[in-house]
CHARMM-style PDB file with segment names, atoms N, HN, CA, C and O in Angstrom:
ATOM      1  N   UNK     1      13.049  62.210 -16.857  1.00  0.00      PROA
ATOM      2  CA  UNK     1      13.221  61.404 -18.043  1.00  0.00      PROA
ATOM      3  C   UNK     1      13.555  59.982 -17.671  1.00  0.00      PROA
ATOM      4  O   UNK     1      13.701  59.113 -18.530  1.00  0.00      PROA
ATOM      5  N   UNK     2      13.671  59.759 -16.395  1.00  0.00      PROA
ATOM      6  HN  UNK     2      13.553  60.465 -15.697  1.00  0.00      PROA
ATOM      7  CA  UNK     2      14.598  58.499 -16.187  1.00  0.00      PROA
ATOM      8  C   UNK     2      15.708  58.031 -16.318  1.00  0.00      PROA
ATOM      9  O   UNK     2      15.932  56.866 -15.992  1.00  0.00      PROA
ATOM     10  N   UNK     3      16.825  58.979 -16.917  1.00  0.00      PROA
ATOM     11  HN  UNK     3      16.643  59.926 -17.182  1.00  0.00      PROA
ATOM     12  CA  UNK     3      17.835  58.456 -17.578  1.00  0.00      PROA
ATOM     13  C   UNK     3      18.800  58.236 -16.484  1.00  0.00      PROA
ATOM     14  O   UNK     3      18.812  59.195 -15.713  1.00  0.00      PROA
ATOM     15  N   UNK     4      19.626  57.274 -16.158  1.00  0.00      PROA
ATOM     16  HN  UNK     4      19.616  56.494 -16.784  1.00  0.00      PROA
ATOM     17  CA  UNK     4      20.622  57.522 -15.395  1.00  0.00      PROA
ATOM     18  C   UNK     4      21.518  58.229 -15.392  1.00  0.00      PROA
ATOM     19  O   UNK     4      21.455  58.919 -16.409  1.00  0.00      PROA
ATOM     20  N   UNK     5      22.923  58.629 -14.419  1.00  0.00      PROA
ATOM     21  HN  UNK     5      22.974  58.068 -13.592  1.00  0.00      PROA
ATOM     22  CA  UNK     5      23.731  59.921 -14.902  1.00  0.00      PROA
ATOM     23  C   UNK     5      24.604  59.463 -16.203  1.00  0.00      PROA
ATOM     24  O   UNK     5      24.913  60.272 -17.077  1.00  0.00      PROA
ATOM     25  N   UNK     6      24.934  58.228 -16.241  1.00  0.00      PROA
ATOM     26  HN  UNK     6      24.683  57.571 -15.531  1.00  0.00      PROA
ATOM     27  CA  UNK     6      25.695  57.768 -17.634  1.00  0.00      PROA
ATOM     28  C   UNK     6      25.136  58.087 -18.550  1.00  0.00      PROA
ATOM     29  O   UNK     6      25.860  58.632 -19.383  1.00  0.00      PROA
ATOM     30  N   UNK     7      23.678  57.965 -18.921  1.00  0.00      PROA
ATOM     31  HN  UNK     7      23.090  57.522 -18.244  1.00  0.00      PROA
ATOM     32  CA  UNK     7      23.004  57.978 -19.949  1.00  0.00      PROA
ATOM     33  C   UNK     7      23.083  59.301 -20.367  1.00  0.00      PROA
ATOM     34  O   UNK     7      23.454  59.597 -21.503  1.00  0.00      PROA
ATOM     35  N   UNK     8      22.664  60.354 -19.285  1.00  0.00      PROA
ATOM     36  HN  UNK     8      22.362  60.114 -18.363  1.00  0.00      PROA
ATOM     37  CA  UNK     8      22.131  61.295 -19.524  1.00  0.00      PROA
ATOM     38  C   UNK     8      23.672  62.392 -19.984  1.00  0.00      PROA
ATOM     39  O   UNK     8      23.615  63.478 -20.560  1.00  0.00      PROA
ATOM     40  N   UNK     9      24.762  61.770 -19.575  1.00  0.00      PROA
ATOM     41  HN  UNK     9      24.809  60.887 -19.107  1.00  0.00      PROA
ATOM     42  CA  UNK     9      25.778  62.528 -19.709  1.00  0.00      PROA
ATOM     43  C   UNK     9      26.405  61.814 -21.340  1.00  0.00      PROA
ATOM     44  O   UNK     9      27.215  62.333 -22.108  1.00  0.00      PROA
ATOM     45  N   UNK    10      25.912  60.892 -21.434  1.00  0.00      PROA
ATOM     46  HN  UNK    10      25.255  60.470 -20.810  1.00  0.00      PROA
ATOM     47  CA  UNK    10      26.687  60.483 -22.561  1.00  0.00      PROA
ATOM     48  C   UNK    10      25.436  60.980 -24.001  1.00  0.00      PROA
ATOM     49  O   UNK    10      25.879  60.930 -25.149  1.00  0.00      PROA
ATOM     50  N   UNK    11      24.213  61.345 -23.817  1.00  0.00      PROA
ATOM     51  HN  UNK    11      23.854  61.386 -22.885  1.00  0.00      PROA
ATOM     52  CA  UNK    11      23.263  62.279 -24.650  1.00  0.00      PROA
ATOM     53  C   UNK    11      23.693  63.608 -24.986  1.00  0.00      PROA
ATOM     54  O   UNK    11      23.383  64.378 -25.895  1.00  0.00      PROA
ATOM     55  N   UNK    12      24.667  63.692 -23.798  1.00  0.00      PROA
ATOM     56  HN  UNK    12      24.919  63.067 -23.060  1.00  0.00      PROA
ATOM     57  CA  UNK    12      24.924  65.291 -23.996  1.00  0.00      PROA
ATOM     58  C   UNK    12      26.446  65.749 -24.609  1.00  0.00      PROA
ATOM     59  O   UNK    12      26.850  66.766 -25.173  1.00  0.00      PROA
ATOM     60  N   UNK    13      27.336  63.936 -24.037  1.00  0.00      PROA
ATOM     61  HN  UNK    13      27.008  63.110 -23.579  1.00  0.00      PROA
ATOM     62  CA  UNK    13      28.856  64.107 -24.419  1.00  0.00      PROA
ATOM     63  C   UNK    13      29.367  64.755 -23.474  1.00  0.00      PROA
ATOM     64  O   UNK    13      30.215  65.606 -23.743  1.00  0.00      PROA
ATOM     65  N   UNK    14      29.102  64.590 -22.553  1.00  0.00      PROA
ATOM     66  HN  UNK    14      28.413  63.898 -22.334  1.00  0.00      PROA
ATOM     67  CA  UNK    14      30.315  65.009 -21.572  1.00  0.00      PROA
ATOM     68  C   UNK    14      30.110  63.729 -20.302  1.00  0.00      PROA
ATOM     69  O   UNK    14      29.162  62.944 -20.273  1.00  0.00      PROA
ATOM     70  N   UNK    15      31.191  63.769 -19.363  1.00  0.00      PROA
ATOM     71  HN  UNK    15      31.961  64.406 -19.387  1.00  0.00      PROA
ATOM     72  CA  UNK    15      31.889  62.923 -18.316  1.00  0.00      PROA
ATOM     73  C   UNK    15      30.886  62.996 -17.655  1.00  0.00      PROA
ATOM     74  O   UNK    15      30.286  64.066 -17.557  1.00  0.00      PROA
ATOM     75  N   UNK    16      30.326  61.497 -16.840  1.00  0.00      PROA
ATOM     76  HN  UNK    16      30.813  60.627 -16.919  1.00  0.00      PROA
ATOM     77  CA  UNK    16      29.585  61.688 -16.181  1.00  0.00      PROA
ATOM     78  C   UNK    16      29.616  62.261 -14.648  1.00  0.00      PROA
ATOM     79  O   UNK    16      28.702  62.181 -13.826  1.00  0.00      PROA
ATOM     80  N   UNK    17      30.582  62.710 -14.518  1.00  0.00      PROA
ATOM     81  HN  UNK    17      31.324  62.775 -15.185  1.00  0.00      PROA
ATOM     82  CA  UNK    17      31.059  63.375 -13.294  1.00  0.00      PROA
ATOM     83  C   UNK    17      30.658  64.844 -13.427  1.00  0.00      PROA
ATOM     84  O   UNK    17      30.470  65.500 -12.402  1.00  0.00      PROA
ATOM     85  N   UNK    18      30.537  65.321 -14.477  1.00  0.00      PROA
ATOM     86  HN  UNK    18      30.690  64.788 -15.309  1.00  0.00      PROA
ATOM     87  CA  UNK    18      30.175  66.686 -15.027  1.00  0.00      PROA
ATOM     88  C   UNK    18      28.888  66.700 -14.635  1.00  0.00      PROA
ATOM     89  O   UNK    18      28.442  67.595 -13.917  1.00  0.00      PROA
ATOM     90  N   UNK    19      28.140  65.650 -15.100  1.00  0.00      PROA
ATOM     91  HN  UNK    19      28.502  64.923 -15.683  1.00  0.00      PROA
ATOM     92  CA  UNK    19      26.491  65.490 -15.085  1.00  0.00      PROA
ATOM     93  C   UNK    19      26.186  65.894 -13.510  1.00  0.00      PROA
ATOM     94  O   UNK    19      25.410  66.802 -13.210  1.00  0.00      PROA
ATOM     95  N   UNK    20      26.924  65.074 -12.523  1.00  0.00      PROA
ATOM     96  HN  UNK    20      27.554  64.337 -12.766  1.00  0.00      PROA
ATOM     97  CA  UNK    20      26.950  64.513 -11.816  1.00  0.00      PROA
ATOM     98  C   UNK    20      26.601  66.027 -10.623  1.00  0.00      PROA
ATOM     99  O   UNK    20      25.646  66.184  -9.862  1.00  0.00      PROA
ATOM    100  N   UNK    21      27.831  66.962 -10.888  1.00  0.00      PROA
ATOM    101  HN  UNK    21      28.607  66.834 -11.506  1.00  0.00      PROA
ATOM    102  CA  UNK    21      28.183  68.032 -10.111  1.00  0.00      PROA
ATOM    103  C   UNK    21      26.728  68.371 -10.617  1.00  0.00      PROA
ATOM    104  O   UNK    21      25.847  68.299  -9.760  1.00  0.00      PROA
ATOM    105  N   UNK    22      26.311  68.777 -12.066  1.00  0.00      PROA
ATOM    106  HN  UNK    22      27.027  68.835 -12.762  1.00  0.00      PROA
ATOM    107  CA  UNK    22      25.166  69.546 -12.452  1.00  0.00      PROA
ATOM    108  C   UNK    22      23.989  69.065 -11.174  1.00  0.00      PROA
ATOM    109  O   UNK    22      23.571  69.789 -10.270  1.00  0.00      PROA
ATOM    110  N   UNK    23      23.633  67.614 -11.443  1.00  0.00      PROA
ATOM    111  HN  UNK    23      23.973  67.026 -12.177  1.00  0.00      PROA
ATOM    112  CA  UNK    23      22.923  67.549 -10.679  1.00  0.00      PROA
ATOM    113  C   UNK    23      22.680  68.054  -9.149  1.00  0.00      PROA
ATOM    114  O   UNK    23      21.605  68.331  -8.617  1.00  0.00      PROA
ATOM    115  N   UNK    24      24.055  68.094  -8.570  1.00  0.00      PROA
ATOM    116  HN  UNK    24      24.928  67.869  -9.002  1.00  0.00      PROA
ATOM    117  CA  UNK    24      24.084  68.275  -7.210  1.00  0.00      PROA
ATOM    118  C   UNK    24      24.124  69.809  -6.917  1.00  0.00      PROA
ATOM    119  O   UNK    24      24.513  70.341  -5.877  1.00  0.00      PROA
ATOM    120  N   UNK    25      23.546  70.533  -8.272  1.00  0.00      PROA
ATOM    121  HN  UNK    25      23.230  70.100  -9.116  1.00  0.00      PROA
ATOM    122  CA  UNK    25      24.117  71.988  -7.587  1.00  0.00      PROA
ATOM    123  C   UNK    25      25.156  73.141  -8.209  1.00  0.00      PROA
ATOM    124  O   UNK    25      24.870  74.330  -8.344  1.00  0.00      PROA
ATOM    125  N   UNK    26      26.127  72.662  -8.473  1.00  0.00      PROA
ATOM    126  HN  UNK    26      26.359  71.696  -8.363  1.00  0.00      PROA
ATOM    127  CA  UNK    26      27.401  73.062  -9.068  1.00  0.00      PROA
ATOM    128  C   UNK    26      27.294  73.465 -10.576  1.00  0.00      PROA
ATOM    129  O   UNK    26      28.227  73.222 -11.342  1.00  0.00      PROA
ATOM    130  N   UNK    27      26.260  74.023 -10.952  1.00  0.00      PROA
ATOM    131  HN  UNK    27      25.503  74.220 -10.330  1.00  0.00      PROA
ATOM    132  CA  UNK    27      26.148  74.472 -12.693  1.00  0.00      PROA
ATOM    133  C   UNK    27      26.735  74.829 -13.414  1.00  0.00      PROA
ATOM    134  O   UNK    27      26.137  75.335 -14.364  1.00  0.00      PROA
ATOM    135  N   UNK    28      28.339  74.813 -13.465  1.00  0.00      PROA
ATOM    136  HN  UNK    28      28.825  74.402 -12.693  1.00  0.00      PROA
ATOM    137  CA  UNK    28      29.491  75.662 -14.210  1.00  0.00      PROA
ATOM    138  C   UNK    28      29.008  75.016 -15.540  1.00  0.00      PROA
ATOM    139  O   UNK    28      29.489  73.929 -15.863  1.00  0.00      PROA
ATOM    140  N   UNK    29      28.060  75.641 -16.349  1.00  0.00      PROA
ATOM    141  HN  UNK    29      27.670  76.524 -16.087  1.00  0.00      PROA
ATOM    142  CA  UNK    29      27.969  75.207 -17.680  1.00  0.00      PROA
ATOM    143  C   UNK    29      28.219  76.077 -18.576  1.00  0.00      PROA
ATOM    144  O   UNK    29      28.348  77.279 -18.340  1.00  0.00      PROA
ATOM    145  N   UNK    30      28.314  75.527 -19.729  1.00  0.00      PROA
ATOM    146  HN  UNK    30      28.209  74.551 -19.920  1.00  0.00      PROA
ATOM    147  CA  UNK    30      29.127  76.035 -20.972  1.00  0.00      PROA
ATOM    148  C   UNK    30      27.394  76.483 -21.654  1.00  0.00      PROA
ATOM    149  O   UNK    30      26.496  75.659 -21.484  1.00  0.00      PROA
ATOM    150  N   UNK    31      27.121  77.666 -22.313  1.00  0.00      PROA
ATOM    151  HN  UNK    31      27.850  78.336 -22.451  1.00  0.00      PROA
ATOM    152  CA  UNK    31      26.354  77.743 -22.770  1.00  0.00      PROA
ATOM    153  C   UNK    31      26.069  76.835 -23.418  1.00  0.00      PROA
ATOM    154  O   UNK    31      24.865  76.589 -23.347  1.00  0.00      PROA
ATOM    155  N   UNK    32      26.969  75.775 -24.442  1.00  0.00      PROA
ATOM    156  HN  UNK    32      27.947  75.974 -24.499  1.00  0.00      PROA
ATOM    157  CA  UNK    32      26.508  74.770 -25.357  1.00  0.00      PROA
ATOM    158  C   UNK    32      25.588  73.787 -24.625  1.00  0.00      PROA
ATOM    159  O   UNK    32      24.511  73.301 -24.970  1.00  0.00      PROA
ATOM    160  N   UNK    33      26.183  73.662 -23.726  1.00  0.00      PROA
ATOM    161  HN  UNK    33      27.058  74.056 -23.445  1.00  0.00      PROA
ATOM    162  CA  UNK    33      25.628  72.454 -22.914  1.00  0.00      PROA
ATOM    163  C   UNK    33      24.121  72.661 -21.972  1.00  0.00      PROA
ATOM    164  O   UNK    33      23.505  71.823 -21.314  1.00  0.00      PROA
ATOM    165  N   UNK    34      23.838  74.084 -22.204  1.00  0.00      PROA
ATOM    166  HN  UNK    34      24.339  74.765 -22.739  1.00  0.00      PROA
ATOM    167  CA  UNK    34      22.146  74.824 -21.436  1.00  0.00      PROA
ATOM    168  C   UNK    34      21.483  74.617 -22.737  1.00  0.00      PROA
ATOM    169  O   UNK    34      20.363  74.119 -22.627  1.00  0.00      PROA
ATOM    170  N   UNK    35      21.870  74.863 -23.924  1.00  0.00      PROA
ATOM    171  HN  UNK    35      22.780  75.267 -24.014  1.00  0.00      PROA
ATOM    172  CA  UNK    35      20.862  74.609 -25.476  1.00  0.00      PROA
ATOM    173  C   UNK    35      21.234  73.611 -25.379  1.00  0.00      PROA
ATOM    174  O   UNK    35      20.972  73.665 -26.581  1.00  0.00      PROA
ATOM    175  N   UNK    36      21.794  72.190 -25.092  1.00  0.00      PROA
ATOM    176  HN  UNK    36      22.007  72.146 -24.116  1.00  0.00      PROA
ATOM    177  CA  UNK    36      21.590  70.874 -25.570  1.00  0.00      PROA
ATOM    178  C   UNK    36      20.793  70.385 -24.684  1.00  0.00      PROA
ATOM    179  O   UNK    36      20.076  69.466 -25.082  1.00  0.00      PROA
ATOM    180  N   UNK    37      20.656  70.806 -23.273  1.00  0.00      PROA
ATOM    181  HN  UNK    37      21.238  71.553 -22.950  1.00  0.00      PROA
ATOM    182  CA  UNK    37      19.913  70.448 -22.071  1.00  0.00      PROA
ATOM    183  C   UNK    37      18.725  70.458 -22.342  1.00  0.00      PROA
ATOM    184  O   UNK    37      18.044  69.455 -22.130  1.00  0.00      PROA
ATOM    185  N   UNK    38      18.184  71.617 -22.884  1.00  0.00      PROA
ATOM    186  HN  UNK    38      18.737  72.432 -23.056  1.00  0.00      PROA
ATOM    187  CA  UNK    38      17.000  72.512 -22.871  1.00  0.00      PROA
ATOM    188  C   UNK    38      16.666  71.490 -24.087  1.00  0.00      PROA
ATOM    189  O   UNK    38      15.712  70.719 -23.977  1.00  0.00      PROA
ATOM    190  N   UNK    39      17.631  71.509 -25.469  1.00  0.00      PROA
ATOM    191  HN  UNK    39      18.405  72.135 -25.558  1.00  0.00      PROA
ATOM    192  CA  UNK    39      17.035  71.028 -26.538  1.00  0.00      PROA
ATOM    193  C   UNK    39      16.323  69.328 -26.435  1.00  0.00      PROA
ATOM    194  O   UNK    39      15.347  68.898 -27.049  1.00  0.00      PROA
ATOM    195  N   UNK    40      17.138  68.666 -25.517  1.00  0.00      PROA
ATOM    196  HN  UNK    40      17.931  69.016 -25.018  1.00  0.00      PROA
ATOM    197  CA  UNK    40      16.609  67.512 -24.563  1.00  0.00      PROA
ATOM    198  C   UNK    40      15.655  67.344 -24.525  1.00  0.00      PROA
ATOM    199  O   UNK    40      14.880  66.601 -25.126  1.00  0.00      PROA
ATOM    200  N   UNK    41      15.529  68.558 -23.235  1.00  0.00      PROA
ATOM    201  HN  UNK    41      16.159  69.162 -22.747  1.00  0.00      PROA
ATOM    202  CA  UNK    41      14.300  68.463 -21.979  1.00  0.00      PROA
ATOM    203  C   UNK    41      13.256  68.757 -23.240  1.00  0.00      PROA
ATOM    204  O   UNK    41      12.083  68.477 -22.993  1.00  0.00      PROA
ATOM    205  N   UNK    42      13.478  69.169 -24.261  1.00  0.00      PROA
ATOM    206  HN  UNK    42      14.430  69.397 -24.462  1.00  0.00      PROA
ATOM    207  CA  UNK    42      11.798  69.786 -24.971  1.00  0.00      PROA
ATOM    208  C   UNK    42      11.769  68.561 -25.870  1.00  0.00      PROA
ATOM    209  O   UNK    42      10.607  68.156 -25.865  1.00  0.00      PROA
ATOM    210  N   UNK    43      12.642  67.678 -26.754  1.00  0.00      PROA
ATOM    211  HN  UNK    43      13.586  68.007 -26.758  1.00  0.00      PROA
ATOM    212  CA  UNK    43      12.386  66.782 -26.963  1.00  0.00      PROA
ATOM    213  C   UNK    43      11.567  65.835 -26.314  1.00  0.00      PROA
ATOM    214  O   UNK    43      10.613  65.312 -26.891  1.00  0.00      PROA
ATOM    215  N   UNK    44      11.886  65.578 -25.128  1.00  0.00      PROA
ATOM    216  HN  UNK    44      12.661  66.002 -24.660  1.00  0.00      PROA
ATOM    217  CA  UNK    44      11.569  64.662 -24.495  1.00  0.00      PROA
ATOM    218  C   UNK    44      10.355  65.654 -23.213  1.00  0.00      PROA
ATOM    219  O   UNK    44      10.470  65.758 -21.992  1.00  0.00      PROA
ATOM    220  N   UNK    45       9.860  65.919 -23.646  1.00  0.00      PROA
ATOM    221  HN  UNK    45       9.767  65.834 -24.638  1.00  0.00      PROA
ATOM    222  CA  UNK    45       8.203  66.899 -23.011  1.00  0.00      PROA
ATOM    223  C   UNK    45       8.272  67.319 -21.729  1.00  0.00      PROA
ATOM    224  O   UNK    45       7.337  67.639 -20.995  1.00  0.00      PROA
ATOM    225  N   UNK    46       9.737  67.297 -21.440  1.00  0.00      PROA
ATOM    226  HN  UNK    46      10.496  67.038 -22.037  1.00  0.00      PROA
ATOM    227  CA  UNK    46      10.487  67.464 -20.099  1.00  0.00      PROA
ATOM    228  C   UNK    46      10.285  69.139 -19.179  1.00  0.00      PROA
ATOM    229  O   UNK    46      11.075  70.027 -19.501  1.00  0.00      PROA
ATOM    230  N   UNK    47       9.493  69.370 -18.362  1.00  0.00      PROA
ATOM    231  HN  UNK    47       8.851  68.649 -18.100  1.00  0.00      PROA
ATOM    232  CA  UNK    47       9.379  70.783 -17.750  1.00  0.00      PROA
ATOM    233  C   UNK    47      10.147  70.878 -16.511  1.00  0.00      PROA
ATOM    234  O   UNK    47      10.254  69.881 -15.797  1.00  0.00      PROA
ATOM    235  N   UNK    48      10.657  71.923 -16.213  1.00  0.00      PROA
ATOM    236  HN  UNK    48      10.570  72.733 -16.793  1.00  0.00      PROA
ATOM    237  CA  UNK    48      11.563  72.507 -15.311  1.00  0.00      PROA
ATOM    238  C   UNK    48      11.321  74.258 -14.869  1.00  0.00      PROA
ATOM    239  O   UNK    48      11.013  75.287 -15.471  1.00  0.00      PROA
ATOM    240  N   UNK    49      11.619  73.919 -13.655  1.00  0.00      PROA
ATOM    241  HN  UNK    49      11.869  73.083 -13.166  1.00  0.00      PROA
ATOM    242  CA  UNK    49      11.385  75.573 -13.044  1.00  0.00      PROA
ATOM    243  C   UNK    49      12.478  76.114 -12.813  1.00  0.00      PROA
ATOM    244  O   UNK    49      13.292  75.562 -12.071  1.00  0.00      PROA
ATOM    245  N   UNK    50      12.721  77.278 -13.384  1.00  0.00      PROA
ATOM    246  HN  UNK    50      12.061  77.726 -13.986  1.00  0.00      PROA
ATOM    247  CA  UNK    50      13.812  78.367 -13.321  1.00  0.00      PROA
ATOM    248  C   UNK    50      14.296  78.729 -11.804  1.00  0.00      PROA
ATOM    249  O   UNK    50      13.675  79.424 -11.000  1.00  0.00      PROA
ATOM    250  N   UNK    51      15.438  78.148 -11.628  1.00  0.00      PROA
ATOM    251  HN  UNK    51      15.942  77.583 -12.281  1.00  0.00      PROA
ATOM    252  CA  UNK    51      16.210  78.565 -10.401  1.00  0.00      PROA
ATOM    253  C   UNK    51      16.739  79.974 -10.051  1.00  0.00      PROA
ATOM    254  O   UNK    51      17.322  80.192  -8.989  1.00  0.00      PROA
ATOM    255  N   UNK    52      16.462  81.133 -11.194  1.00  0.00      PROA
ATOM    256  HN  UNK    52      15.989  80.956 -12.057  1.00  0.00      PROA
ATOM    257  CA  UNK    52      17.418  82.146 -11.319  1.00  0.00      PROA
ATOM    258  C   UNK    52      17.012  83.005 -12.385  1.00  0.00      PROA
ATOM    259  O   UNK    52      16.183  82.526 -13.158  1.00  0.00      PROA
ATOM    260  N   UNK    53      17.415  84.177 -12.600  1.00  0.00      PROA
ATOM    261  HN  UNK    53      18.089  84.567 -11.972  1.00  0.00      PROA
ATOM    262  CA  UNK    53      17.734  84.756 -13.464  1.00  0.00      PROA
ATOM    263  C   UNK    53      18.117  84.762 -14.543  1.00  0.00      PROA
ATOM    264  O   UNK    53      17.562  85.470 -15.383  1.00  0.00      PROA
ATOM    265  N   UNK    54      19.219  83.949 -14.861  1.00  0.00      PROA
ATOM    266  HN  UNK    54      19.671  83.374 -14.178  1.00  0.00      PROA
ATOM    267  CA  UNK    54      19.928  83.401 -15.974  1.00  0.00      PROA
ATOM    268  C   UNK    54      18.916  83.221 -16.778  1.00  0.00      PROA
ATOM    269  OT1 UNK    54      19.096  82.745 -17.899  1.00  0.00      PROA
TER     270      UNK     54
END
């Protein structure tokens, strides 16, 4: 999407340090925050490949 981690953390409302871990790996997410991700990424025509099971 381009967004930087500020941007992209402040779309979602949370700290960009939160974003930050997401990016690097560290996924402790709150279900709310996988439907706002997702609701994002499909807004914005955004595709991603499933790391997992989940």
């Amino acid at each position: 999407m381009g967004w930087s981690i500020e941007q992209a953390a402040d779309e979602l409302g949370v700290d960009p340090a939160n974003w930050s871990r997401w990016e690097g790996g560290r996924p402790n997410l709150y279900r709310r925050h996988r439907k706002l991700i997702a609701s994002i990424c499909d807004a914005n025509q955004v595709e991603f490949e499933s790391q997992g099971s989940n």
